[in-house]
Structures are given as structure tokens and as C-alpha cells.
C-alpha positions as a LaTeX table, in Angstrom:
\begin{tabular}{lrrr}
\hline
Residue & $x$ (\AA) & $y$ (\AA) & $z$ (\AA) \\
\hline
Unk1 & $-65.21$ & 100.75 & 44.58 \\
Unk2 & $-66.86$ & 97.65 & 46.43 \\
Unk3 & $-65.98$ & 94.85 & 48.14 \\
Unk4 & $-66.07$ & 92.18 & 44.94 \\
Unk5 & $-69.52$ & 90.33 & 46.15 \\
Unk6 & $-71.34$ & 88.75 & 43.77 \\
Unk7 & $-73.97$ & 91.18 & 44.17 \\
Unk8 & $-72.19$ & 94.04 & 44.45 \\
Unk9 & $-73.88$ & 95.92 & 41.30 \\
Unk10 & $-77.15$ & 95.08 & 42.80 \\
Unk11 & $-75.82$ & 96.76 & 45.88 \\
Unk12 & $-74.64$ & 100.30 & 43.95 \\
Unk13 & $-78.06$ & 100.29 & 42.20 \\
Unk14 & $-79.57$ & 100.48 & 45.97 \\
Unk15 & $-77.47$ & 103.55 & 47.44 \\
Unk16 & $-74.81$ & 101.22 & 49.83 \\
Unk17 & $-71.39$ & 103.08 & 50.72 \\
Unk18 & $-69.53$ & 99.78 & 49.94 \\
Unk19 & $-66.67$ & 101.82 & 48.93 \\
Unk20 & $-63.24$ & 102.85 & 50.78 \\
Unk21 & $-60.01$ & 104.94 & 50.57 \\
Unk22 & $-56.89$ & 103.61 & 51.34 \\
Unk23 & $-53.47$ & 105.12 & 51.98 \\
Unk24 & $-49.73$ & 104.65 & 51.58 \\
Unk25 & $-47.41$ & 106.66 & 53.50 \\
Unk26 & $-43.28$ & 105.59 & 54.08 \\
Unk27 & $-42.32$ & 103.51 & 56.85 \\
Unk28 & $-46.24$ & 103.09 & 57.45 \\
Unk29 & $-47.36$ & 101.01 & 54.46 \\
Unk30 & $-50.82$ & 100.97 & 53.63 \\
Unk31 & $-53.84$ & 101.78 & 55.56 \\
Unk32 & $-57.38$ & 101.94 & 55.39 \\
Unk33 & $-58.11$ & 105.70 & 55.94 \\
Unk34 & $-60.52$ & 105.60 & 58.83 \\
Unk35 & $-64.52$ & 106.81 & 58.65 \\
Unk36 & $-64.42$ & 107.05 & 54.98 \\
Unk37 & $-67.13$ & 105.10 & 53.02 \\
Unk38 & $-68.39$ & 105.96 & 49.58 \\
Unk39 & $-71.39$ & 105.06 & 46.93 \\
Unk40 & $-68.87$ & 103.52 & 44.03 \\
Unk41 & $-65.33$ & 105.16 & 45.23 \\
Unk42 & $-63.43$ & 104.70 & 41.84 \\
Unk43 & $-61.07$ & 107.37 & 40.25 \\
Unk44 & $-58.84$ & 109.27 & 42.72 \\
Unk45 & $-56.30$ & 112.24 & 42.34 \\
Unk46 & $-54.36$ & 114.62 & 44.72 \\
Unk47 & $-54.13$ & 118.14 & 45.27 \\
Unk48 & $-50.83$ & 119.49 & 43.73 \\
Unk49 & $-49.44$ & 120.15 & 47.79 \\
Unk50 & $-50.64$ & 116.42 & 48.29 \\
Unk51 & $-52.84$ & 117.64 & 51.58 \\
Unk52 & $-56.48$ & 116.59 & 49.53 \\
Unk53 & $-57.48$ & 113.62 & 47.53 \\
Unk54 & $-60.37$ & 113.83 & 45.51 \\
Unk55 & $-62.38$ & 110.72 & 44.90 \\
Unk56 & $-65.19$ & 110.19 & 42.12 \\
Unk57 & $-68.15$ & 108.20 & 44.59 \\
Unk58 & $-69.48$ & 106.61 & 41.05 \\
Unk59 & $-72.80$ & 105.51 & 41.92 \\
Unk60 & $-73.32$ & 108.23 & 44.45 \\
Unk61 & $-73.14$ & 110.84 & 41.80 \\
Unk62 & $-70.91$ & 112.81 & 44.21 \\
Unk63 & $-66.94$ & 113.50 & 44.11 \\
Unk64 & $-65.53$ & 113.61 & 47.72 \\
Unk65 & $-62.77$ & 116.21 & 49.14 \\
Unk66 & $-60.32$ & 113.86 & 51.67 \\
Unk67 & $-58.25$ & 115.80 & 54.00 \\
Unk68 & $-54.93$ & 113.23 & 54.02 \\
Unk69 & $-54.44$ & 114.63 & 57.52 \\
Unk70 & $-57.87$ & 113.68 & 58.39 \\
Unk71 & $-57.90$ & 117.09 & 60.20 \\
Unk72 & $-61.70$ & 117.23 & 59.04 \\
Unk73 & $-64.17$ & 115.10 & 57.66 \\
Unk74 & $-64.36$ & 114.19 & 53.71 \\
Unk75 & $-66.89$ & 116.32 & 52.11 \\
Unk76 & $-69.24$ & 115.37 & 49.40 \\
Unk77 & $-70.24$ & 117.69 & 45.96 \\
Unk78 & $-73.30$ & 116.31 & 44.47 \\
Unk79 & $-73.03$ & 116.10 & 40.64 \\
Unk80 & $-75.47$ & 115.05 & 37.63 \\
Unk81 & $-73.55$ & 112.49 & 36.47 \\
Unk82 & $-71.69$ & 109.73 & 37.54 \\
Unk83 & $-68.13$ & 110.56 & 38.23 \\
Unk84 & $-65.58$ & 107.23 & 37.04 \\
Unk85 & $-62.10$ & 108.54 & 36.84 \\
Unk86 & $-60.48$ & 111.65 & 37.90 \\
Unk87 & $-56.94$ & 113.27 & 36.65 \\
Unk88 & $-55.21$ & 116.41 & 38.06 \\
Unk89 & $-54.19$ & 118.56 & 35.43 \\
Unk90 & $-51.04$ & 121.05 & 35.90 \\
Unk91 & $-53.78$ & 124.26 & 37.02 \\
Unk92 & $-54.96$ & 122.29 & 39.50 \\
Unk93 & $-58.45$ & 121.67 & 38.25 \\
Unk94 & $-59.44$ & 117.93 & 38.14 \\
Unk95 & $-60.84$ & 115.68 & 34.64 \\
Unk96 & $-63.32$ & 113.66 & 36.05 \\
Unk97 & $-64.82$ & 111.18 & 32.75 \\
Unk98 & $-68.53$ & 110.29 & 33.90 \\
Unk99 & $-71.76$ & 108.45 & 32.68 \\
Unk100 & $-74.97$ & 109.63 & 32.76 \\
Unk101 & $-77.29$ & 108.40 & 35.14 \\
Unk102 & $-79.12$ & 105.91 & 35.83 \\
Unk103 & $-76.82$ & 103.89 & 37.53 \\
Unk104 & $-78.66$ & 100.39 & 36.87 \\
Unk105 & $-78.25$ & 101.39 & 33.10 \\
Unk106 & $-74.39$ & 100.48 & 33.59 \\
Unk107 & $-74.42$ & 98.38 & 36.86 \\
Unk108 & $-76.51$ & 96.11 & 34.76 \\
Unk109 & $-75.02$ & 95.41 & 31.55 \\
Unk110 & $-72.96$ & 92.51 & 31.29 \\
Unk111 & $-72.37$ & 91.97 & 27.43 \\
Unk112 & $-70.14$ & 93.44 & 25.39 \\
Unk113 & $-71.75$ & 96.87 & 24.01 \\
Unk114 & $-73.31$ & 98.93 & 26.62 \\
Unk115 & $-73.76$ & 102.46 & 24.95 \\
Unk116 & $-74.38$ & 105.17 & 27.79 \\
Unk117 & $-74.26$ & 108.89 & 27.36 \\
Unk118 & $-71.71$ & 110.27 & 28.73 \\
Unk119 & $-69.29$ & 113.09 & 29.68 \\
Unk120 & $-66.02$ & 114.73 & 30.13 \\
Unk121 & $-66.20$ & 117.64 & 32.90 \\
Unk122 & $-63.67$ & 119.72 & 34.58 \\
Unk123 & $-64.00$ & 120.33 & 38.09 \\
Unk124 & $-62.04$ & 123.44 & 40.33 \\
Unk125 & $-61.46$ & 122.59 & 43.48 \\
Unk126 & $-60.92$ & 126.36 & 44.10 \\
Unk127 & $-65.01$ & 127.52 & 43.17 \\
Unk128 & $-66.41$ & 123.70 & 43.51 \\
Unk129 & $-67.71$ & 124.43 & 40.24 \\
Unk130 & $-67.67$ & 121.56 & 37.26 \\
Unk131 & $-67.83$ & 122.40 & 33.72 \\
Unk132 & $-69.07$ & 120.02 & 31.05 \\
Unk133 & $-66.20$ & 120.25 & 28.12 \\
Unk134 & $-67.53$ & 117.61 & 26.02 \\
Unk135 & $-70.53$ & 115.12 & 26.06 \\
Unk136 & $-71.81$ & 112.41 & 23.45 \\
Unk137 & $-74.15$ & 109.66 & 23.65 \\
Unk138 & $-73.02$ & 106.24 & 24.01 \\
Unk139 & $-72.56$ & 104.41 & 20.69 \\
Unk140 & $-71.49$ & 100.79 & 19.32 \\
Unk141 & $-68.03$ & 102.65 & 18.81 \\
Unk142 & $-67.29$ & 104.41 & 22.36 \\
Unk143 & $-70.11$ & 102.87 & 24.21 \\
Unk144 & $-68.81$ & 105.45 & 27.28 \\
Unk145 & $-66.06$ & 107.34 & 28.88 \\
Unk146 & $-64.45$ & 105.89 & 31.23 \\
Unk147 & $-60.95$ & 107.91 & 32.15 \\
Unk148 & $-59.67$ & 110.99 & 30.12 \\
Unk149 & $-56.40$ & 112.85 & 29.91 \\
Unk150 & $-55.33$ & 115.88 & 28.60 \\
Unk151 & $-52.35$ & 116.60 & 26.10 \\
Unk152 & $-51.84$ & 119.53 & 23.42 \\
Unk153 & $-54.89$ & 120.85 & 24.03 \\
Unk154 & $-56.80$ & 117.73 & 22.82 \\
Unk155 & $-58.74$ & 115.11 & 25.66 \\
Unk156 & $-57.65$ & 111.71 & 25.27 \\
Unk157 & $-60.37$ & 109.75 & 26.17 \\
Unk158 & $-60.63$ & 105.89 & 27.37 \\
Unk159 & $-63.84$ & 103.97 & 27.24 \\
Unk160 & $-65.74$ & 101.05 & 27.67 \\
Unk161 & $-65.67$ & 98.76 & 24.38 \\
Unk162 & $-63.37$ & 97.26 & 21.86 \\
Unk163 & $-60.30$ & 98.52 & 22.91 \\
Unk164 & $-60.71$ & 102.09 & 21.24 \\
Unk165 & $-59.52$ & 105.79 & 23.08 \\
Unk166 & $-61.15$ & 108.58 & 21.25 \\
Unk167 & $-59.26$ & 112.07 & 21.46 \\
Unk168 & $-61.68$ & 115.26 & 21.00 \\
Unk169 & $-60.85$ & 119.05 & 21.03 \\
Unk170 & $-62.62$ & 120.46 & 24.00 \\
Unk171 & $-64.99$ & 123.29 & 23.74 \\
Unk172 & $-63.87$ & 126.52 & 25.69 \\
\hline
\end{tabular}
């Protein structure tokens, strides 16, 4: 996501690409995948073939296509919300649980309830289109979404706060 400087928040609120990808491969270890940089890089998940990972650029509002190959350059989707973690589901699309912006409205809050609205969308790699499948506005009980899963049809959702996952029937 960043680097871990003390002003790193500051640094979100203001645009920087303090973020970066990294990759493990056998008999290689781990490496820093070269020319990528993103706005917040957070939640990550691969294509079912493993040649794409798709990486939620948090305070860039923006989840970026990686070719693990690098046989082209990562490309960015703009979204209207700010994309924290992101799960492959069996048909390929991707969960991505998200915030509404602003980003200093998060980046900011240091105490312990920090209600945001926020989101649960489904994105298809195949159209680049994103659904919303359920939104709420932050509250003192699941101040905001901050990973989701899905199982029997229900979202499983985990969140900023006191420890609490709420699980919610998506709409169609």
C-alpha cells in the first residue's frame, strides 16, 4: 500500500503512487515487479489461468490489470469508490469491498469509530464492467467494509470496528 512513513496518509490524501506489487515465483523468490507503482495498492487476486493479477489502487480509486509476464503494461479502470480488498470468485469475476470517497475521510481517522459509506461491487474482468451488489452507510456497528467473501449465496463481509463481519444477501 505505502512505504510505512509517518506521513504516509498525508501522502494518499495528495495523489502519490507510494504503492508496489511484488512477486513470488519457485526457485526465484520474491521480487519487486518492475515499473509498477500505485495510489494505495492494497487487495490483490489472480486470474483463474494465473497470467493477470488484479490490484485494488485504494486511494487512486482505480483497480489495476498486471500482466505476470509483464508482456504489457498494467492498466488502470477508474472507479467511484475506493477499492480495499479484492477476491476471485469461481466465475471469474472479482469482489472488490470499497469506501466511498473522500479519501481524507478514512486516511484521517485515527480513533476507534470511523463510519464511512461504503460498498460491495463485483467487477468482470471479461466487460470491465463493476456492479454495485450491496451498499450501506457507515455506522457505529460496521463503520465500513473492508474485505468480503462469498459463500451460499450470502457476502460475508469484514470491516473496520469492533471485531464484527456482517453477512448480507446480495441483490441480483
Amino acid at each position: 500500500m505505502d512505504e510505512g512513513a509517518p506521513e504516509r496518509m498525508e501522502r494518499h490524501i495528495a495523489g502519490d503512487a507510494q504503492g508496489s506489487v511484488w512477486i513470488w515465483r519457485p526457485g526465484e523468490g520474491l521480487k519487486l515487479m518492475p515499473g509498477v507503482r500505485l495510489r494505495g495498492g492494497n487487495g490483490i487476486a489472480s486470474s483463474a489461468d494465473n497470467r493477470w493479477l488484479y490490484v485494488s489502487a485504494w486511494s487512486g480509486a482505480q483497480l489495476v490489470r498486471i500482466a505476470v509476464d509483464g508482456h504489457v503494461a498494467p492498466q488502470s479502470f477508474d472507479l467511484p469508490f475506493l477499492p480495499d480488498n479484492v477476491k476471485r470468485l469461481m466465475d471469474g469475476t472479482l469482489l472488490i469491498a470499497a469506501q466511498r470517497p473522500p479519501v481524507a475521510r478514512i486516511a484521517r481517522c485515527g480513533g476507534p469509530s470511523c463510519p464511512a459509506d461504503w460498498l460491495i461491487a463485483r467487477f468482470d474482468p471479461a466487460t470491465l464492467l463493476w456492479t454495485a451488489i450491496h451498499e450501506a452507510p457507515g455506522s457505529a456497528a460496521l463503520n465500513y467494509a473492508t474485505g468480503a467473501v462469498e459463500h451460499d449465496g450470502r457476502i460475508w463481509i469484514a470491516n473496520r470496528g469492533d471485531g464484527r463481519i456482517a453477512v448480507v444477501t446480495p441483490r441480483p
